[in-house]
C-alpha positions as CSV (number, residue, x, y, z in Angstrom):
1,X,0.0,0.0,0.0
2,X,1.5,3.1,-0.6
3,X,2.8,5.4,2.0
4,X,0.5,8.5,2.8
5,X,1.3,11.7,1.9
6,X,-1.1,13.9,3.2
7,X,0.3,17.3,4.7
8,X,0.1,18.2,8.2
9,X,-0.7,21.0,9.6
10,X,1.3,23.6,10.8
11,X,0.8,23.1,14.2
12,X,1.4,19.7,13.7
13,X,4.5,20.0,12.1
14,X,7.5,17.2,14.1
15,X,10.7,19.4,15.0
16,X,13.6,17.4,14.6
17,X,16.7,19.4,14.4
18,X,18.4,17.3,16.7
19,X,19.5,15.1,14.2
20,X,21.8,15.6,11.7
21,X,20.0,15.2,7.4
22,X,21.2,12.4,6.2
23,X,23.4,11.8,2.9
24,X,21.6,11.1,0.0
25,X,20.3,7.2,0.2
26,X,20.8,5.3,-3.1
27,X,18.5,2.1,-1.4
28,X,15.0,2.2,-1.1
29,X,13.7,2.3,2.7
30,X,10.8,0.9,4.1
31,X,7.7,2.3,3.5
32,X,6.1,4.6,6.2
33,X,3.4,7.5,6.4
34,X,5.5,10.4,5.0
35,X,4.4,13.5,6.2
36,X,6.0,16.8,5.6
37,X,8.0,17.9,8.4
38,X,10.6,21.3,8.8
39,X,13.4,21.0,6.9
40,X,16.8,20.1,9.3
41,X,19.6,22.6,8.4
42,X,22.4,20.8,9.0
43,X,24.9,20.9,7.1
44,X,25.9,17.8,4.9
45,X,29.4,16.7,4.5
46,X,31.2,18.3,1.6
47,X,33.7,15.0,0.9
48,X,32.3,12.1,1.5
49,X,33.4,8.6,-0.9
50,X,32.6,8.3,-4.7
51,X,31.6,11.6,-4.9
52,X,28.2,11.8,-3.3
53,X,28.5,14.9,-1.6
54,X,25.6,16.8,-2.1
55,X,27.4,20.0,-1.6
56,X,28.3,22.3,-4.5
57,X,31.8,21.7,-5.5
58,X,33.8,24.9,-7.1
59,X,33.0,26.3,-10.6
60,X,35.6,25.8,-12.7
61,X,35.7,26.4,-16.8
62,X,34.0,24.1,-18.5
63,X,35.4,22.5,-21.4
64,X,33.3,21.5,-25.0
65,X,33.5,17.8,-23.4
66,X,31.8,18.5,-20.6
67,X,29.0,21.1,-22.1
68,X,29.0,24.8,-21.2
69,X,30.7,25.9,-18.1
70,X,26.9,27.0,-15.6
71,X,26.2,30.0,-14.1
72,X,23.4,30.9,-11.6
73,X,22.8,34.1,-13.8
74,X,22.6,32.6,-16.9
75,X,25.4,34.9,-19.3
76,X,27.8,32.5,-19.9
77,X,29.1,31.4,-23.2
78,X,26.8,29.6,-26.1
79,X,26.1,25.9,-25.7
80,X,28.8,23.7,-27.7
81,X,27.6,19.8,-28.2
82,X,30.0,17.4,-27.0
83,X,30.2,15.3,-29.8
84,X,31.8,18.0,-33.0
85,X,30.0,17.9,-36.1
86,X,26.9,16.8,-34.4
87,X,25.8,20.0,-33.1
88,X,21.8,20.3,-32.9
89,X,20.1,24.0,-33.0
90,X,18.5,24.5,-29.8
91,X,16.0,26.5,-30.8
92,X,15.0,23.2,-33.4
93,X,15.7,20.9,-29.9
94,X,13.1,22.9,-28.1
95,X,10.8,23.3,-30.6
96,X,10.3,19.6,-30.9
97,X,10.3,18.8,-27.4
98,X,6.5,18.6,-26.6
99,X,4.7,21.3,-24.9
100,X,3.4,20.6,-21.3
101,X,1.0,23.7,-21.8
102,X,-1.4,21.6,-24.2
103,X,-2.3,19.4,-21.4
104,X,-5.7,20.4,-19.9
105,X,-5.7,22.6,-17.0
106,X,-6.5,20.3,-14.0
107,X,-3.2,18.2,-14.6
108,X,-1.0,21.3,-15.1
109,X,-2.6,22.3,-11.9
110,X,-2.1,19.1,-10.1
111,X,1.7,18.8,-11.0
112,X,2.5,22.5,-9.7
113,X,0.5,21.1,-6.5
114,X,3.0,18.7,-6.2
115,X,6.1,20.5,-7.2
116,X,5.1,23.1,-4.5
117,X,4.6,20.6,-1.8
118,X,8.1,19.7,-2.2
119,X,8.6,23.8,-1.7
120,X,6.7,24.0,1.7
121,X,8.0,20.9,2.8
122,X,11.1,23.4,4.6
123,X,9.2,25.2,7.3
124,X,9.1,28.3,4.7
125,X,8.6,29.6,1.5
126,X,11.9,30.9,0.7
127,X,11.9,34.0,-1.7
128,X,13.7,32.0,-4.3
129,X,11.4,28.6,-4.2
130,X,8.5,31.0,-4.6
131,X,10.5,33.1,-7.9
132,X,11.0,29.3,-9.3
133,X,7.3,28.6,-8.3
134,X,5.9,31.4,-10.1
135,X,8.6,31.1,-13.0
136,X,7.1,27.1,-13.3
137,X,3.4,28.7,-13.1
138,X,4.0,31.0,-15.7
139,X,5.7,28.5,-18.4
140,X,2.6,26.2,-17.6
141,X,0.4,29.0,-18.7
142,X,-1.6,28.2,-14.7
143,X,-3.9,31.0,-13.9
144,X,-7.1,32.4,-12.1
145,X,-8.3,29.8,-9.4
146,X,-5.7,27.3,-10.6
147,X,-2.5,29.3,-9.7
148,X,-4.2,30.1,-6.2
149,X,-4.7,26.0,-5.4
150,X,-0.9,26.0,-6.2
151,X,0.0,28.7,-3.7
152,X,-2.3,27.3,-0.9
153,X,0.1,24.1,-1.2
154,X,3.3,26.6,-1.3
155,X,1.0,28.2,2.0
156,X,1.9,24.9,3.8
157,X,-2.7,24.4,3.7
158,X,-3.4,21.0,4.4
159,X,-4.1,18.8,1.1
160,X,-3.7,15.2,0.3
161,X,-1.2,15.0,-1.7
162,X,-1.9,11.1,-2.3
163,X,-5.4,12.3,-4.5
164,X,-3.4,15.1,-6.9
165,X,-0.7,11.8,-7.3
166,X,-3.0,9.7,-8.0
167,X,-4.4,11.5,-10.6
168,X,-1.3,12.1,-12.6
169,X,-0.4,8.3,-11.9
170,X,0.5,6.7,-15.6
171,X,-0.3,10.0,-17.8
172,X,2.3,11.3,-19.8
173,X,3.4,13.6,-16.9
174,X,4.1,10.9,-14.8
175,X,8.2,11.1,-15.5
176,X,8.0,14.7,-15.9
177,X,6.2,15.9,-12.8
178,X,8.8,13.5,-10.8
179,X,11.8,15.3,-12.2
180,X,10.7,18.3,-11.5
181,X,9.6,17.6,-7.9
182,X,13.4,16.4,-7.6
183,X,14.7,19.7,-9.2
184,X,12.2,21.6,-6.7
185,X,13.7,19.8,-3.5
186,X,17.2,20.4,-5.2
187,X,17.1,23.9,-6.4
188,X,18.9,25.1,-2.5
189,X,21.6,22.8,-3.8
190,X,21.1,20.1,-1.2
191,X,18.7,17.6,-0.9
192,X,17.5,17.1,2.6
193,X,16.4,13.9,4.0
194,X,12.8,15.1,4.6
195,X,12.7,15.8,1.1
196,X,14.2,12.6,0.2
197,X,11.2,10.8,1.9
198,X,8.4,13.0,0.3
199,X,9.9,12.2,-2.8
200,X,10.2,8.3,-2.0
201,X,6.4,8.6,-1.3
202,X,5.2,10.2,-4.5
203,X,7.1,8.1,-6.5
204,X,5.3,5.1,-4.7
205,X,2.0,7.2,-5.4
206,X,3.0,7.4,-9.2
207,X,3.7,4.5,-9.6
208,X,7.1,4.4,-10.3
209,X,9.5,1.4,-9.6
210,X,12.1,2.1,-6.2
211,X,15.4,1.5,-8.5
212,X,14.0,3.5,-11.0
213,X,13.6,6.7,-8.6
214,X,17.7,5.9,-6.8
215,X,18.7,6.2,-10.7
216,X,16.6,9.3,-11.2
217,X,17.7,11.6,-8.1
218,X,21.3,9.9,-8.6
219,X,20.7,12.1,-12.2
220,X,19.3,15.3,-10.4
221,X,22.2,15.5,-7.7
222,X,25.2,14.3,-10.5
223,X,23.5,16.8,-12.6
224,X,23.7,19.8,-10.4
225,X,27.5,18.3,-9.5
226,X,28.9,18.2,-13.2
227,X,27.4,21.7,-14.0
228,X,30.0,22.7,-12.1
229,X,33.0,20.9,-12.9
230,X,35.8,21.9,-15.6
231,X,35.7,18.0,-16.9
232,X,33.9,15.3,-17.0
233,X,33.6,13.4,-14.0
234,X,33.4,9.6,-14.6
235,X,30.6,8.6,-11.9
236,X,28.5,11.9,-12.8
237,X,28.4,10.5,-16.4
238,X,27.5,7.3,-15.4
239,X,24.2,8.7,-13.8
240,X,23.2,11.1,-16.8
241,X,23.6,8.1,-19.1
242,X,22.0,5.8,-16.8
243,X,18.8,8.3,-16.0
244,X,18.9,8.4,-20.2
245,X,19.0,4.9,-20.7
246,X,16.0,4.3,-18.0
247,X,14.0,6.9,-19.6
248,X,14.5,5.5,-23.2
249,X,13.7,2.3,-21.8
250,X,10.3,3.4,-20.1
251,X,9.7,5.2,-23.5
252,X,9.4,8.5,-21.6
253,X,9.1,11.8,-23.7
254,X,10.4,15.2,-21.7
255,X,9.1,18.4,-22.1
256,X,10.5,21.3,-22.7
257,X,9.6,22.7,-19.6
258,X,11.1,19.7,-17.3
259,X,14.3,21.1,-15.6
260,X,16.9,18.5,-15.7
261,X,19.5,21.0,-14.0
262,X,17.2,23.4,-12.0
263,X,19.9,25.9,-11.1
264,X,21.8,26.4,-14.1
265,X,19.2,27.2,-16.9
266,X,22.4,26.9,-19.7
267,X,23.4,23.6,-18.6
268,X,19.5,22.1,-18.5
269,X,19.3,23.0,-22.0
270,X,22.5,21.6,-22.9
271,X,21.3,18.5,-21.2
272,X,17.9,18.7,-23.3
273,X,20.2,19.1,-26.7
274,X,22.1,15.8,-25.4
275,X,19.6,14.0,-24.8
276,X,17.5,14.4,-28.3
277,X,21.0,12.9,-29.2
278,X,21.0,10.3,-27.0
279,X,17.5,9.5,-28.2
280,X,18.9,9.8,-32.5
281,X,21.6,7.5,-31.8
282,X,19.1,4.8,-30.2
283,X,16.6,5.0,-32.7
284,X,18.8,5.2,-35.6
């Protein structure tokens, strides 16, 4: 049966700052009521092992290899493919990718429920979760009553979660709305353990398989990690083309709204442009 995920109150939020967050977990745990709680601020170790720190390490230049070299503000220098002579327009990449605003109302509604349930799940609406909120809102074309049901989640309101879920459960915006969720918790640059568990329990909502979701925040975090780095680093690789290869397996199509790198906008497109490659090269 899968785990509940209806929202608490405020007052009945559980404190817990006692404990230190936990690394990110790359096994699936056992399946308990998941409720969101206030987000514990401690801080996560910066070095752990095989690189699965889920600190930001220090921008470096980025080389043609390793896509364009991210930056939070977005003026950086033009994408470059990694693979010369193979270079792919990205205006012609985005214009392919399918368009999330043609879905009817009540599921773009119901993914930004979900997307800003992941927001409140800290014990406030930060300034920039609400600017990536509204941003997410906007793209989606949500207005009117819609966008206010989407800011009563952000508003920590109670709502059961498990009901929106179930509703997106198997639609095309199954994959989608789960990456984004994942972008949400990670757009502060960590991902939180209380966030961790939230996700766990929408996936299980959705439908999704527990291996498939370790291989899918592996992507988010290694994402957000090689955005950074000058090269390529081998075990971030391995979890782009692993998250790739699940999603051509599960014949899952992206839109161009779904953020793959939430906090560098140049490196989420140059993600996008690899993978309609990674998609030509499999179906050629």
């Amino acid at each position: 049966m899968a785990p509940s995920l209806i929202c608490a109150s405020e007052s009945s939020i559980k404190h817990s700052s006692a404990r230190p967050a936990k690394k990110l977990q790359t096994k699936p745990v056992a399946k308990a009521p998941i409720r969101r709680t206030t987000r514990r601020k401690a801080a996560v170790s910066s070095s752990p092992p095989r690189g699965k720190t889920l600190r930001s390490t220090k921008p470096a230049q980025r080389n043609s290899a390793a896509g364009p070299r991210a930056s939070s503000n977005g003026r950086n220098s033009a994408l470059r493919p990694s693979a010369p002579g193979r270079s792919v327009r990205l205006s012609h990449v985005l214009s392919v990718f399918p368009d999330i605003a043609q879905h009817p109302w009540e599921q773009r509604r119901d993914y930004l429920m979900l997307v800003a349930a992941i927001a409140a799940s800290d014990s406030e609406l930060h300034a920039d979760e609400l600017e990536l909120l509204n941003s997410w809102m906007e793209r989606f074309n949500v207005t009117g009553e819609a966008r206010a049901d989407v800011l009563r989640v952000a508003n920590r309101e109670p709502i059961n979660l498990d009901e929106i879920a179930q509703r997106l459960a198997g639609s095309s915006l199954t994959w989608s709305v789960m990456l984004d969720t994942m972008a949400m918790a990670m757009a502060d640059g960590v991902l939180m353990d209380d966030e961790i568990l939230l996700l766990r329990g929408l996936a299980s909502v959705l439908k999704i398989d527990p291996i498939d979701f370790n291989i899918l925040i592996e992507f988010v975090h290694s994402a957000h990690q090689a955005a950074q780095l000058s090269n390529p680093e081998p075990l971030f690789e391995h979890a782009i083309e692993s998250a790739f290869g699940l999603l051509r397996k599960r014949n899952v199509k992206l839109f161009e709204h779904t953020r793959l790198c939430v906090k560098y906008p140049e490196y989420d497109q140059w993600l996008k442009e690899r993978w309609m490659r990674f998609e030509a090269a499999g179906h050629g």
